[in-house]
C-alpha positions, 0 to 999 in steps of 0.5 A: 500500500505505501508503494501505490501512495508513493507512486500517486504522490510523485508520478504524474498520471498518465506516465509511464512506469517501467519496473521489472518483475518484482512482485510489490508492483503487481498493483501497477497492472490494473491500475488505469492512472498509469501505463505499466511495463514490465521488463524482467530481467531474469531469463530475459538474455539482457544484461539488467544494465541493458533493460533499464539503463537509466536506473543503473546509470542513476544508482552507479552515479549516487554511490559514485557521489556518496563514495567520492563526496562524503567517503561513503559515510552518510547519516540515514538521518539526513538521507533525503537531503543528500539526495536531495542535493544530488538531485540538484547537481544531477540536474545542473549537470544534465540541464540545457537552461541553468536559470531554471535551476536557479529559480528551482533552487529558490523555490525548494529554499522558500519551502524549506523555511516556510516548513522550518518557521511553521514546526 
């Protein structure tokens, strides 16, 4: 159940989602809101790197980032905000227009303070 919330709360309607073929979103099959493939990996002849190639470039780079910036020791804590603030560098590195990236960052710091001054 927390998964499906996850997902309605970050996944725009109407997206794709591309998994593979574990059990815990067999929810997303019959669920109209969004368009569900499933690449299994296992059996499959591909390399999972060639499947979803995007998801391992991502996860490689955040362990790369945590390895090399912060020596591999990182609070679970503070977890959301080192990714976070990879996110952030993920993005200016990839983006084509920076001055978006600044406003993000100024929206994203409103928001913090605004949560900081009401708790």
């Amino acid at each position: 159940m927390y998964l499906m919330q996850f997902i309605e709360n970050i996944i725009d309607a109407g997206s794709a989602i591309i998994t593979d073929g574990w059990k815990g979103y067999s929810s997303l099959t019959n669920n109209t809101k969004y368009k569900h493939e499933i690449k299994i990996i296992s059996g499959s002849g591909n390399e999972a790197h060639e499947l979803l190639p995007h998801v391992h470039l991502v996860d490689s780079l955040v362990k790369r980032w945590i390895n090399g910036t912060h020596q591999g020791n990182i609070s679970p804590k503070f977890l959301s905000y080192y990714l976070d603030e990879f996110v952030f560098r993920l993005n200016r590195k990839l983006s084509t227009y920076r001055g978006k990236l600044f406003i993000d960052l100024c929206n994203k710091l409103l928001t913090l303070l605004q949560n900081h001054i009401k708790n």
